[in-house]
N, C-alpha and C positions, 0 to 999 in steps of 0.2 A: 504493500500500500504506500503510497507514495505519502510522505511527510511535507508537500508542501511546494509551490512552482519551483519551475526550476531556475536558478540563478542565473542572469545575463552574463553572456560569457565577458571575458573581462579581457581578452586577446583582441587585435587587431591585424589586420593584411601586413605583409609586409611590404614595406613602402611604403604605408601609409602614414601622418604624422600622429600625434595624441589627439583627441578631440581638442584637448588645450591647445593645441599650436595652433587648431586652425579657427580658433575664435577672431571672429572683428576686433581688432585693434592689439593684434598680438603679435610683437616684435621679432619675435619669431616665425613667423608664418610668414611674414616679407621680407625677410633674409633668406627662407626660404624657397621662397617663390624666385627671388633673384636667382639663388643658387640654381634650380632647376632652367632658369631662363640663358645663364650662362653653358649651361650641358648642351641645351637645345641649339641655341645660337653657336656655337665648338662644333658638334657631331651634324648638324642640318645644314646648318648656314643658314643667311639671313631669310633669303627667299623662303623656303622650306621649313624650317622654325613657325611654330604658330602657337595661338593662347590656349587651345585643344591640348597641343603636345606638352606645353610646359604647366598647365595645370596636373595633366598628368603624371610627368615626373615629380612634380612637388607632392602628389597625393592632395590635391584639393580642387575643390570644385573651377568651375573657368570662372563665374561669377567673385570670386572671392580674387583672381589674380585681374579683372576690369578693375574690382572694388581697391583694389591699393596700386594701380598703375593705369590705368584704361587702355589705348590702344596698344598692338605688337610694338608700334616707333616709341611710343613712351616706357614698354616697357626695357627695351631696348639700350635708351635711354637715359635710364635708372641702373642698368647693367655697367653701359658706360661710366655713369660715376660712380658708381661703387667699385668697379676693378681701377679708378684711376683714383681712388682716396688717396691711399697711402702719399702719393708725389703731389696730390693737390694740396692736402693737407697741411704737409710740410709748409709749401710756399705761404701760406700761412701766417708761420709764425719764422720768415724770415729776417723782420727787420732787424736782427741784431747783429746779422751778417754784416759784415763790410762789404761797400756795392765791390770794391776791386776784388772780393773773394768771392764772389756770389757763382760767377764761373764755375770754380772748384767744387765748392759745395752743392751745385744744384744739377753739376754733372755728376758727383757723386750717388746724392739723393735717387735721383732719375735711372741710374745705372741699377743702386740697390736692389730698385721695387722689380726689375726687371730679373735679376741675377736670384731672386730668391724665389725658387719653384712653387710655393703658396699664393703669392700673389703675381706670379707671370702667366699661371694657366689662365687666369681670369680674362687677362691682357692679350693673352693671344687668341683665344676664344673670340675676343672685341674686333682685335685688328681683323684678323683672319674673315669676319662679316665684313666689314669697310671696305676690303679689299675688291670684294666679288660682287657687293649691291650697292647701287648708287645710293638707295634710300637711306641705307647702312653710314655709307661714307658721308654724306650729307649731316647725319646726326651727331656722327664723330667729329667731323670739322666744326661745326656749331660748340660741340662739347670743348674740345681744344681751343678755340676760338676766345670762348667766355669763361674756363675757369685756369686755361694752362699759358696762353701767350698773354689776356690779359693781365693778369697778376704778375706775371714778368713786365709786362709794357709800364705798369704803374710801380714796382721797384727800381725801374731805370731811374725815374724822373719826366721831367719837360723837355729831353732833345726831341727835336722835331721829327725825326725818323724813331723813335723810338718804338713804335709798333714796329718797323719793320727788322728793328735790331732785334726784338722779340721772337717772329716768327722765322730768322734767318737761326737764331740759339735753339730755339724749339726745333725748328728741321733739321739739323745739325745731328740732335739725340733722336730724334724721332724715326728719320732716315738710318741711323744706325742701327738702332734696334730691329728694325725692321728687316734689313741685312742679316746679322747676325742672329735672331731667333726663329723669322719667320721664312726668310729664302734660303738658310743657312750659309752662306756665302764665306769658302777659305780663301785665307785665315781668319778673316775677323772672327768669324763662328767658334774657331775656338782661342782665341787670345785670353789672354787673362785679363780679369776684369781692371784690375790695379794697372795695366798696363795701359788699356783704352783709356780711363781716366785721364793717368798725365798723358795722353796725347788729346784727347775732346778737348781738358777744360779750357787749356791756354784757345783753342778754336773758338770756343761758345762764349771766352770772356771778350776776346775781339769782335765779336759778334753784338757784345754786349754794352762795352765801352770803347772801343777800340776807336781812329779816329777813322772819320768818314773819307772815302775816297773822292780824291781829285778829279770832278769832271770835267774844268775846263779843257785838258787836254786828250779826254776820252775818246776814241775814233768810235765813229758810227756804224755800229755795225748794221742797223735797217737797211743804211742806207748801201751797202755790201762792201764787199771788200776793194781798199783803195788798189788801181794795177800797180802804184810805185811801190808798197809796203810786200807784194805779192810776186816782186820781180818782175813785173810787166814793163819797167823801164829799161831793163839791160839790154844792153844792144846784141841781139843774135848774130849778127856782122863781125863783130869785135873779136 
């Protein structure tokens, strides 16, 4: 004779999170979701990645991953700056840098977040969408745009080129990384880390304060190549 209902089981699927994680406003659940949207977006790529799939790898409903990100671009988005914390964050709380050191230091920083396998899968994950879908690369240059060249632009100061001395340091590392993790490209690919440094930062600090080039004497290249500068003046006769 049975003594009584039977008790609800107390296990759950695997994969799936606690009922606690997936409650509204559970900080867990959106770290979560990220997580899961960084797998999607690494293994699918941008195109193919959808809020179907990454609700599913996070084990919770698609409703709940609209409810803390809404569209695939915004969630995206949210992936973006979460894999690029760690190096935005920093810039930060730079001011105590010396602007003539900032080179050193911010090519260091930037090299760190890449050289440490926990937060580079996030990062390549990122890149590796960017690469392949415009909509992807589009969110990423917006991302870089307003949380990684400006905050450089505005630790420079007021030279008037100063965004472009930003986005000329920023492409600098950016380009590199990109080489070295994602094309794998020898040697850089395997150089040591300590090594790339002293050779980046002295680059990224001329980049950064370095003095601005002399255009009055600059030859036009629009306008194509001059024949005297090209050998076009030597006498064939002679």
């Amino acid at each position: 004779m049975s003594s009584g209902p039977t008790p609800p089981a107390t296990g759950r699927r695997r994969g799936r999170p606690p009922r606690t994680e997936a409650a509204d406003g559970s900080p867990a659940t959106r770290d979560l979701i990220l997580a899961a949207a960084r797998e999607e977006f690494a293994e699918r790529g941008y195109d193919r990645a959808s809020i179907r799939g990454i609700a599913r790898v996070a084990g919770v409903n698609q409703a709940l991953v609209h409810h803390y990100f809404g569209t695939k671009e915004q969630v995206f988005g949210a992936a973006v700056a979460a894999a690029a914390a760690p190096a935005t964050d920093n810039l930060a709380h730079s001011a105590d840098v010396p602007l003539d050191e900032f080179g050193r230091w911010f090519t260091g920083v930037f090299l760190g977040v890449w050289e440490n396998p926990v937060t580079r899968a996030p990062l390549l994950a990122i890149a590796r969408s960017a690469i392949t879908n415009d909509t992807a690369a589009g969110i990423f240059r917006g991302f870089l745009g307003a949380r990684l060249v400006t905050r450089i632009t505005e630790r420079i100061g007021d030279a008037p080129d100063a965004r472009l001395r930003a986005e000329l340091a920023a492409a600098q590392l950016v380009g590199t990384m990109l080489l070295r993790y994602i094309l794998r490209v020898e040697p850089l690919a395997s150089a040591d880390a300590s090594e790339l440094i002293d050779r980046l930062a002295p680059a990224v600090q001329h980049h950064l304060t370095g003095p601005s080039p002399d255009r009055g004497g600059a030859p036009d290249y629009a306008a194509g190549t001059d024949s005297s500068s090209a050998g076009g003046s030597v006498d064939s006769g002679s």
